[in-house]
LOSEDREN-894226 format. One line per 8 residues: number of its first residue (from 1); for each residue y, z, x of N, C-alpha, C. Coordinates in steps of 0.05 Angstrom, whole numbers, padded with zeros to 5 digits. Atoms other than C-alpha are relative to their C-alpha. Layout:
BEGIN
NUM = Y,Z,X,Y,Z,X,Y,Z,X | ...
END
This chain:
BEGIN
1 = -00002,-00029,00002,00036,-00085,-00867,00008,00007,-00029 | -00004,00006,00024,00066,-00089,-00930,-00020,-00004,-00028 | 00028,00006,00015,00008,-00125,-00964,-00023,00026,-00004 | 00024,-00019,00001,-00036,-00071,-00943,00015,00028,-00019 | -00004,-00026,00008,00005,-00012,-00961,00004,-00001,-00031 | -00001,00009,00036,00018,-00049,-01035,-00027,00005,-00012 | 00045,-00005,00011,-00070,-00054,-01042,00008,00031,00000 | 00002,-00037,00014,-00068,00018,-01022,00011,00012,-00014
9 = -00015,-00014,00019,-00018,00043,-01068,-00018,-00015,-00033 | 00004,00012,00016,-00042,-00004,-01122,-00041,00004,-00014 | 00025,-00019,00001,-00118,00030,-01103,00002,00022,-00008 | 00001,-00031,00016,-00096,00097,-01111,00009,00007,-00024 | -00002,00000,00030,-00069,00080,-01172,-00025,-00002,-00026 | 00026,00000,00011,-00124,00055,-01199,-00029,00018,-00005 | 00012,-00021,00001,-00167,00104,-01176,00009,00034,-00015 | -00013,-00027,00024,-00121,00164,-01209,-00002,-00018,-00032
17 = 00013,-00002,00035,-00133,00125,-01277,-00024,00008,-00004 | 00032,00008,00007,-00201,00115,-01267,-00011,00031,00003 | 00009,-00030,-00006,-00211,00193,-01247,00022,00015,-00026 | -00016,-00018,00023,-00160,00208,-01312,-00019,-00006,-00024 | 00016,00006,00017,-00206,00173,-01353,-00037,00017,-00003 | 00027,-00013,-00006,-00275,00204,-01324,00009,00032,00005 | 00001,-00035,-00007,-00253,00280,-01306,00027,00003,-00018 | -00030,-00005,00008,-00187,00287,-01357,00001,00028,00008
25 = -00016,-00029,-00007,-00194,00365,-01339,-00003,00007,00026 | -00007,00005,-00023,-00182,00351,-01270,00037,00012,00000 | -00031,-00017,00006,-00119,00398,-01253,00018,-00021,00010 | -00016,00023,-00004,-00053,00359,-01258,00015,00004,00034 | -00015,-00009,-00027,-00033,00383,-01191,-00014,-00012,00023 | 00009,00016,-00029,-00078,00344,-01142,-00007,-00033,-00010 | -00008,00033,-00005,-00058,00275,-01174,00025,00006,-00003 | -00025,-00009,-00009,00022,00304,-01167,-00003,-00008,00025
33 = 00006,-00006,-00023,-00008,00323,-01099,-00003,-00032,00022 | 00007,00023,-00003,-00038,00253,-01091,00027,-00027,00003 | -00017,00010,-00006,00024,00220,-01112,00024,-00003,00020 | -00016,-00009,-00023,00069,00254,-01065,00002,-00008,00025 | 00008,00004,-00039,00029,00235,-01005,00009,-00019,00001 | -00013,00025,-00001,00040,00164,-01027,00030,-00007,00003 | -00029,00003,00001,00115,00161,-01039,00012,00020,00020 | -00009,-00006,-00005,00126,00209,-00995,00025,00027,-00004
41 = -00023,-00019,00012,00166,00264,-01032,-00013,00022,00012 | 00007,-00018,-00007,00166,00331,-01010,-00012,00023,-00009 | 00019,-00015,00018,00119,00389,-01033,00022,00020,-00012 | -00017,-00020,00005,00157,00451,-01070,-00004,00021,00025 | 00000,-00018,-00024,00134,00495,-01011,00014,-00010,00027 | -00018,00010,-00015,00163,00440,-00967,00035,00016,00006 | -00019,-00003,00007,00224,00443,-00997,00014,00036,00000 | -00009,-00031,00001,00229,00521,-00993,00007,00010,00031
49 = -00004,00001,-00021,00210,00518,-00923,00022,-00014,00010 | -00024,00005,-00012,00274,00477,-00903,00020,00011,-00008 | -00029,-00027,-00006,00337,00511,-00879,00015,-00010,-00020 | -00024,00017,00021,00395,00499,-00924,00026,00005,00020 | -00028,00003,-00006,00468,00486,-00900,00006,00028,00016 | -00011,-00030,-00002,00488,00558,-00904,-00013,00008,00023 | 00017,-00018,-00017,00438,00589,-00862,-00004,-00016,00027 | -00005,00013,-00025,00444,00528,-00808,00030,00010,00017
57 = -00023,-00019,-00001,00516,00554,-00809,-00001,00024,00005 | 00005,-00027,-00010,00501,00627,-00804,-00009,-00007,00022 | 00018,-00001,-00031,00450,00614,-00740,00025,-00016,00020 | -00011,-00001,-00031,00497,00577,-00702,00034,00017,00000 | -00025,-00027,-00005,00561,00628,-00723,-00010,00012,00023 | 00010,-00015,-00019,00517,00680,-00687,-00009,-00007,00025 | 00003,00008,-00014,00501,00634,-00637,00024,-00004,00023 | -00022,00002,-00022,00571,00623,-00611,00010,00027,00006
65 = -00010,-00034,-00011,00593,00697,-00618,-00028,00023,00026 | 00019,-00010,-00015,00530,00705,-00568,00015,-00008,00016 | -00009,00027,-00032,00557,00651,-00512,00036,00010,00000 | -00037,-00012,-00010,00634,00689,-00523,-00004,00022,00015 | 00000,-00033,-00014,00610,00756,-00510,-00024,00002,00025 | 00018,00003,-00032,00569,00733,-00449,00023,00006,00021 | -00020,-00005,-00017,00598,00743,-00387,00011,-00023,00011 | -00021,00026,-00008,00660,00693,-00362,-00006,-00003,00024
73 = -00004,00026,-00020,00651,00651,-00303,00035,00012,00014 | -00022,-00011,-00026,00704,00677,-00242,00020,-00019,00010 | -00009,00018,-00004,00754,00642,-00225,-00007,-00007,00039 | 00004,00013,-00022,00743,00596,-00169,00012,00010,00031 | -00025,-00010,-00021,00764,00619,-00092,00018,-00016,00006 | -00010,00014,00003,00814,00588,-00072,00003,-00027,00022 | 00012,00018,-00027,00796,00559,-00002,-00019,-00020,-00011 | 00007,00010,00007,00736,00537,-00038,00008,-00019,-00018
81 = -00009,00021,00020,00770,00501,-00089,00018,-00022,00014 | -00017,00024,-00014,00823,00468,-00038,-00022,-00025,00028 | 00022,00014,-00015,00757,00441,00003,-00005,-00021,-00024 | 00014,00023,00019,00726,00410,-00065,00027,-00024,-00004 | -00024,00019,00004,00800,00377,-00079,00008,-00020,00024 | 00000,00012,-00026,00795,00352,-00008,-00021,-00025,-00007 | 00027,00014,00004,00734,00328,-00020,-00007,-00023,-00022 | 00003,00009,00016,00741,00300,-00082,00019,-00027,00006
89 = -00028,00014,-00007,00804,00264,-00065,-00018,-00021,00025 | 00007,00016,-00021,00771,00228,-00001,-00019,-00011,-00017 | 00018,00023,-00002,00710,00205,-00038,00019,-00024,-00025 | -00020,00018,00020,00762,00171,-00097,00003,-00011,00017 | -00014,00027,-00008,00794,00136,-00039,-00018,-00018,00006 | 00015,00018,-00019,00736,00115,-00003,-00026,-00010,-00018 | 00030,-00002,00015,00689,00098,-00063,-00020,-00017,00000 | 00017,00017,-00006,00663,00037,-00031,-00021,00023,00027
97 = 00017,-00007,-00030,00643,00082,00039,00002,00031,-00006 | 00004,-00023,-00003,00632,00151,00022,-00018,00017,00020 | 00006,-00004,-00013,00605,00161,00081,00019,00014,00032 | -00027,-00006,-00018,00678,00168,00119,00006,00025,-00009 | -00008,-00034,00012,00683,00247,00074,-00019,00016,00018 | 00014,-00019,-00014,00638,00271,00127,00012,00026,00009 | -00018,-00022,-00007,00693,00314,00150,-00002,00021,-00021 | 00002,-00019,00017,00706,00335,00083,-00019,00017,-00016
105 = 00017,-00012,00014,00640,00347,00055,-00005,00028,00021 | 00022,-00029,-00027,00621,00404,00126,00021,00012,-00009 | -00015,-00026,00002,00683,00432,00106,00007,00014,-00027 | 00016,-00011,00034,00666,00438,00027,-00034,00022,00007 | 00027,-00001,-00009,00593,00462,00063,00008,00029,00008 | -00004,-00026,-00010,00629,00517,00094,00008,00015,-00004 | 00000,-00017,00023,00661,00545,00040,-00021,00014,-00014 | 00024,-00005,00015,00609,00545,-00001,-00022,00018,00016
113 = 00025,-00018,-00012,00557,00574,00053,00018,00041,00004 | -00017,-00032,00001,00623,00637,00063,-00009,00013,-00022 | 00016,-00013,00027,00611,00646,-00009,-00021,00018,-00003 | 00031,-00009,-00002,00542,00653,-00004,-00004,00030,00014 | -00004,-00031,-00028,00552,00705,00056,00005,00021,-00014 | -00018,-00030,00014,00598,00749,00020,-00022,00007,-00025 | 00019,-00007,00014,00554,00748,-00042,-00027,00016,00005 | 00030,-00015,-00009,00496,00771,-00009,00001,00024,00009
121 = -00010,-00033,-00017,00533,00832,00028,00001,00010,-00027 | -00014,-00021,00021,00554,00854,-00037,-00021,00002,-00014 | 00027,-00012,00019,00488,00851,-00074,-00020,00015,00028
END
C-alpha cells in the first residue's frame, strides 16, 4: 500500500513538472489544488467552512439554556416510588432467580397502570 501510494505521489509529481514545463501558463492554483489532494491539506474554503472553538461554545451555551427552560420532570408519586424500591430491592436479593419478584413486579404494574388512569382522566 505504501509502494503504491509512493509511485502515485512520485507520478503526480512528475506529471506537475512535466505539465510546468509544457503549459508554464497553466494557473498556479490547480497544481496547489493538485497538491492538496495528495497530502491532504485542507482547501481555504474548507477551512472557512469549519466551526471554530467559539461558535462550538456558543451553540451548545444555547443549547443547555434550551434543556433548563424546558419543562421539569414531577416528582415521582409516592406509592409508585415505594413499589419500584420494593421491587428493586427483591430483584438485588434474588439476582440469581428474579423470577421470585413476581409479587413485587404486579404490584410496581399497579402503580404504574393507577398512574396511567389518573393521567388519562385529566387529559
Amino acid at each position: 500500500m505504501r509502494k503504491q501510494q509512493s509511485q502515485q505521489l512520485d507520478s503526480l509529481q512528475t506529471s506537475i513538472s512535466t505539465e510546468e514545463t509544457e503549459t508554464p501558463a497553466e494557473p498556479l492554483s490547480i497544481r496547489q489544488q493538485m497538491i492538496r489532494d495528495i497530502t491532504g491539506e485542507p482547501t481555504p474554503e474548507q477551512k472557512k467552512n469549519d466551526t471554530s472553538s467559539d461558535s462550538v461554545r456558543k451553540e451548545i451555551e444555547s443549547l443547555r439554556k434550551k434543556l433548563e427552560s424546558r419543562k421539569k420532570v414531577e416528582a415521582m408519586d409516592p406509592a409508585v416510588e415505594k413499589a419500584r424500591e420494593g421491587l428493586v430491592r427483591c430483584l438485588r436479593a434474588n439476582d440469581r432467580r428474579p423470577l421470585d419478584c413476581w409479587k413485587e413486579v404486579e404490584e410496581f404494574r399497579g402503580e404504574v397502570g393507577r398512574l396511567e388512569r389518573d393521567f388519562v382522566k385529566r387529559v
